[in-house]
C-alpha positions as CSV (number, residue, x, y, z in Angstrom):
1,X,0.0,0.0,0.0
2,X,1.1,3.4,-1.0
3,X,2.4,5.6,1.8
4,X,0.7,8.8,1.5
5,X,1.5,11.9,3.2
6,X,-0.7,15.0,3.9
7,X,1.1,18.2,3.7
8,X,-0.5,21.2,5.9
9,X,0.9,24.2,5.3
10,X,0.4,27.2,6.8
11,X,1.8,29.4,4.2
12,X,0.4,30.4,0.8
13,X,2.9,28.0,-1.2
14,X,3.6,24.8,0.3
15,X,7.3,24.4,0.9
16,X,9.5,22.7,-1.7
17,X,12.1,22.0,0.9
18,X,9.5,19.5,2.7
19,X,8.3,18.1,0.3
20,X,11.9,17.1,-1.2
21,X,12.6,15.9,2.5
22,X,9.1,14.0,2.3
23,X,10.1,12.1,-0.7
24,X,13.5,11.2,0.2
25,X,12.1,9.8,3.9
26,X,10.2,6.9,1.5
27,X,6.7,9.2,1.3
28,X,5.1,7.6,-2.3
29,X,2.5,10.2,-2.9
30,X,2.2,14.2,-1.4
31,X,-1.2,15.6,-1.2
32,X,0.3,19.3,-0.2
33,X,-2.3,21.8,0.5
34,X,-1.4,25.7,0.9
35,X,-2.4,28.2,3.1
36,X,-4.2,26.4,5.8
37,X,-6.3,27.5,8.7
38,X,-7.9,25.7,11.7
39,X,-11.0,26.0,10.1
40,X,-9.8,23.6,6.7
41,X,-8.8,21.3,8.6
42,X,-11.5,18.9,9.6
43,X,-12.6,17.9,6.1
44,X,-8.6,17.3,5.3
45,X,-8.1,15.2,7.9
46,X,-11.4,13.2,7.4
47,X,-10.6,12.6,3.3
48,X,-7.8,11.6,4.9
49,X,-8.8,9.1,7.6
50,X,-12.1,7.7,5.9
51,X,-10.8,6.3,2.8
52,X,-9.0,3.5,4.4
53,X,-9.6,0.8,6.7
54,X,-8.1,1.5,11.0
55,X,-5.7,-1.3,10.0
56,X,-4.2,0.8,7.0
57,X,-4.0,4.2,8.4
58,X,-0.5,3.5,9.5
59,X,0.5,4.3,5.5
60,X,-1.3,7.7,5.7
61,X,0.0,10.4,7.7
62,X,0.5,14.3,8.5
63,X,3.3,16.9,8.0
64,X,2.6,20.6,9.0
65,X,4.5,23.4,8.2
66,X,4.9,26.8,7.3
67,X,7.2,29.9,8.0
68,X,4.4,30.6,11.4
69,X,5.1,27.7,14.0
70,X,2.3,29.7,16.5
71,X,0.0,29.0,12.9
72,X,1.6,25.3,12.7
73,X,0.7,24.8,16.4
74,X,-3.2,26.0,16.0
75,X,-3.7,23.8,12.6
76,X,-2.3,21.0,14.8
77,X,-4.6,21.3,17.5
78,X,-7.5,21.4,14.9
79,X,-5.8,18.1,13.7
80,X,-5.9,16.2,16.7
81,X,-9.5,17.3,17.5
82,X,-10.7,15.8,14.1
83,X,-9.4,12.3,15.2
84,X,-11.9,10.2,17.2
85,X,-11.4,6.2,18.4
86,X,-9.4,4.3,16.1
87,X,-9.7,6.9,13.1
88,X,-6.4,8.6,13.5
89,X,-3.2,9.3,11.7
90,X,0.1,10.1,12.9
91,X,1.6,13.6,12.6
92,X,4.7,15.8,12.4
93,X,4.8,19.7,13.4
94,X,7.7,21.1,11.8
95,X,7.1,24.5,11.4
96,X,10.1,26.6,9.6
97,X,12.1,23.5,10.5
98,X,12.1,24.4,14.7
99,X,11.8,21.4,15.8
100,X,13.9,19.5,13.9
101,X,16.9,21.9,13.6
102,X,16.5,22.4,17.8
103,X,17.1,18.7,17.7
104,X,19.8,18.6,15.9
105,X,21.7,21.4,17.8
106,X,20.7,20.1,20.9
107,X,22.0,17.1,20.5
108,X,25.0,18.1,18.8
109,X,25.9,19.9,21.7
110,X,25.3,16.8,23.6
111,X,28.4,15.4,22.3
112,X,30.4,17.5,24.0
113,X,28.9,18.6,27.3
114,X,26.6,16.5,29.6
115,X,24.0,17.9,29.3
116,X,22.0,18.6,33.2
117,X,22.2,20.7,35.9
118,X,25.6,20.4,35.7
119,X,26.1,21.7,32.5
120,X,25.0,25.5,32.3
121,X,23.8,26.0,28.0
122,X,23.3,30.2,26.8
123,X,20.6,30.4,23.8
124,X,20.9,34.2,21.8
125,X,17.3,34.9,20.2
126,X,14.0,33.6,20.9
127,X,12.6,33.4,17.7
128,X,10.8,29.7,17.0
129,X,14.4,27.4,16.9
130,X,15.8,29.6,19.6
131,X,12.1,28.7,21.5
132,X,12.7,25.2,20.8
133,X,16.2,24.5,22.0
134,X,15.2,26.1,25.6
135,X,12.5,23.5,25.7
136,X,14.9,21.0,24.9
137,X,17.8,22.4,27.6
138,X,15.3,22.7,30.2
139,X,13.7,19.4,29.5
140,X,17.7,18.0,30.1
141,X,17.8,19.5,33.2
142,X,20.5,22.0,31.8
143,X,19.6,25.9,33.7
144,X,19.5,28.0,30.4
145,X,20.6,31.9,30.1
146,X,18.4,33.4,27.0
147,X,20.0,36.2,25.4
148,X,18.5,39.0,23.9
149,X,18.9,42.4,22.8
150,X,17.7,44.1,25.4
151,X,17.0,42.9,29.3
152,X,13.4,43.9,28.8
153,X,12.9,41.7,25.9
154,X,14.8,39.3,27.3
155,X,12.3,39.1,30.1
156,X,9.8,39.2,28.2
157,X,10.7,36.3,25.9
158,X,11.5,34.1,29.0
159,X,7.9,35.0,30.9
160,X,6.3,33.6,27.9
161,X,8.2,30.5,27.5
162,X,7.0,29.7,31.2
163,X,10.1,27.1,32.2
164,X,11.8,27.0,34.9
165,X,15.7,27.4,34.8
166,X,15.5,30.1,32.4
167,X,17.5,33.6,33.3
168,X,17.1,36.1,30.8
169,X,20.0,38.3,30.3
170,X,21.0,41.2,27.3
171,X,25.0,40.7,28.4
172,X,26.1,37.8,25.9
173,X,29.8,38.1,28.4
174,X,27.9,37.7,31.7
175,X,25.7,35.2,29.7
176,X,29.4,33.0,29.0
177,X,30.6,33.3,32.4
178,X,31.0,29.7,33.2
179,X,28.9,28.2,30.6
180,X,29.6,25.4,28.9
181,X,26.6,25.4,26.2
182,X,26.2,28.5,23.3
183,X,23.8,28.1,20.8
184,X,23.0,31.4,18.7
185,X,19.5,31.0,16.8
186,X,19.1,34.7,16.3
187,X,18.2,36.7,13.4
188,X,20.3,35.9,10.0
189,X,22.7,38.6,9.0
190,X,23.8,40.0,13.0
191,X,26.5,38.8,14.8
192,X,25.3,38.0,18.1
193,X,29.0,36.7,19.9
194,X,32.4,38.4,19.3
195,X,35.1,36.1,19.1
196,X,36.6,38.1,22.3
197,X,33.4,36.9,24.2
198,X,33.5,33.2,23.3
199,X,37.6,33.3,23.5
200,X,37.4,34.5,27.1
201,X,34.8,32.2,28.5
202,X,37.8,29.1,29.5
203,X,34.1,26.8,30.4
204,X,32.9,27.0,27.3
205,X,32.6,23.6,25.3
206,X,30.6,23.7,22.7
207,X,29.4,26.8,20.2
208,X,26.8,26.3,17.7
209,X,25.8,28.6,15.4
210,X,22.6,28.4,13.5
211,X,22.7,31.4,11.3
212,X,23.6,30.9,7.4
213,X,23.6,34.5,6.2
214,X,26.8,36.6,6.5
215,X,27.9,37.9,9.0
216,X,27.4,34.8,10.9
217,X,25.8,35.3,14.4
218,X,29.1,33.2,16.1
219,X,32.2,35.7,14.8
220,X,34.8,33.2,14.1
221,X,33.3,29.9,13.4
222,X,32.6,29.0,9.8
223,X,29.6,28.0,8.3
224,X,30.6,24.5,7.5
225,X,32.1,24.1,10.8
226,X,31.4,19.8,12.2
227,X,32.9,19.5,15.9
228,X,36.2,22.5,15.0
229,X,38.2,23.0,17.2
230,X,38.7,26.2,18.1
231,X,40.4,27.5,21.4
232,X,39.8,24.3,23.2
233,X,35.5,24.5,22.2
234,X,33.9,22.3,19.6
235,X,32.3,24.5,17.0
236,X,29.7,24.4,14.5
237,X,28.3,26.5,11.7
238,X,24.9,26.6,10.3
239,X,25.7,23.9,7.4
240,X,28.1,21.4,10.0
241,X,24.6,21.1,11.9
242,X,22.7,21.1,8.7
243,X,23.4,17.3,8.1
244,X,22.0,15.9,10.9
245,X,19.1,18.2,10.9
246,X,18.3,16.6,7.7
247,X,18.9,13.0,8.8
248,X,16.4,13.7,11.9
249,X,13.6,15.6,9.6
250,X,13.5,12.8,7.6
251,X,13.9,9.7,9.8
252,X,10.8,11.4,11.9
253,X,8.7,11.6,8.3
254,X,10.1,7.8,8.5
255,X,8.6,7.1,11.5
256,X,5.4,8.1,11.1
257,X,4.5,5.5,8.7
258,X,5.4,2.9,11.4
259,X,1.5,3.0,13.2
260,X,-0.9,6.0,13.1
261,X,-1.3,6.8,16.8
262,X,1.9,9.5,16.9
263,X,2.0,13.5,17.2
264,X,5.9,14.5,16.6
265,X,6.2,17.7,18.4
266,X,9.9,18.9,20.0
267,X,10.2,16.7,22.3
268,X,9.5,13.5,20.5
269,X,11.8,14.4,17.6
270,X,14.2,15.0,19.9
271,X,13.6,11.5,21.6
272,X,13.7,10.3,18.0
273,X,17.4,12.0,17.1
274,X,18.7,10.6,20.5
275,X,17.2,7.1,19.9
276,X,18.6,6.8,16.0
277,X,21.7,9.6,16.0
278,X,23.5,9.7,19.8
């Protein structure tokens, strides 16, 4: 039976990048529908759950994305509310790749600091990756120091996160001091960390930066960077993180052909990239 996967997306033009992924993750037909809203969905998600037998809806499942993950997480919840009893498909929330690239950063970091409360991690920006990568820090156990431009965004970013172990800060050097963990996810184009900042934290062990548009947001580590060393911390650019995050986005499309009872959020592609990728 053909594995067919449902593409939600939240923007006008369903992304080309996904569906590629989809494709290459062993999806054999995409129905991909543009510019979805709560209010589409039921009638989706019944063509979609209707048409074959409870047995077979393990072939048939649901990606959602979009450039808006607050818009991917209300189309999901309209998702999950069209599934009753047995009549249910398994689904991915992806939205502009957040969850999948916070997996991959997170637990590339992983392999050089243990992650916990032992291990203090610093996140610049709180846009949706930056968002994600908190979850997954705090999750760990790891106290996080969020980084933004200014302390009153900063504490306004943390407040609506609602985690625990999350100090907002706008000083990127009183954010280092004694970290071990730096992950920029801030806008492209602004360099977030001088290399005198990262250079004169001696705790520092790993520095991942997620931005592809120069200047980079990490001064001093290259975009292709895989595990560098540099000054004694293991560095990574934007495209050096880029591989795995495609291996985990599409060994989670992957897994949601194995039954029909799954939601993929944050946390469980995270579970997923430590289960296949550690």
């Amino acid at each position: 039976m053909k594995r067919i996967l449902l593409c939600l997306d939240t923007d006008p033009q369903p992304s080309v990048f996904d569906a590629v992924v989809a494709v290459d993750a062993g999806a054999d037909l995409l129905l991909r529908h543009g510019a979805v809203g709560p209010d589409a969905v039921e009638a989706l998600v019944h063509g979609a759950i209707f048409t074959r037998a409870p047995a077979d809806l393990k072939y048939t499942a649901i990606a959602i994305g979009g450039s808006d993950v607050a818009a991917g997480e209300r189309v999901l919840r309209a998702v999950t509310a069209a599934f009753f009893g047995p009549m249910r498909v398994s689904v991915l929330l992806d939205s502009n790749g957040s969850n999948t690239t916070a997996a991959a950063a997170v637990l590339a970091a992983g392999r050089h600091a243990q992650l916990g409360p032992q291990a203090t991690a610093v996140v610049v920006g709180a846009g949706p990756v930056g968002q994600r990568c908190v979850e997954l820090l705090t999750d760990a156990g790891c106290p996080v120091r969020l980084v933004m431009r200014n302390q009153q965004r900063a504490d306004q970013a943390a407040a609506a996160m609602g985690r625990q172990g999350v100090t907002p800060l706008a000083s990127i050097a009183d954010a280092l001091d004694g970290a071990q963990v730096l992950i920029a996810a801030g806008p492209p184009g602004v360099e977030l960390v001088t290399p005198d900042a990262r250079l004169a934290s001696d705790a520092l062990r790993v520095a991942i930066d997620l931005n592809a548009v120069p200047p980079l947001g990490i001064a001093g580590v290259e975009m292709a960077d895989k595990a560098v060393d540099r000054g004694g911390c293991a560095c990574y650019g934007a495209i050096g993180v880029g591989g795995l995050k495609m291996k985990i986005h599409r060994a989670a499309i992957a897994r949601l052909f194995e039954s029909n009872d799954q939601v993929l959020g944050a946390a469980e592609v995270f579970a997923l990239a430590r289960e296949l990728f550690s």
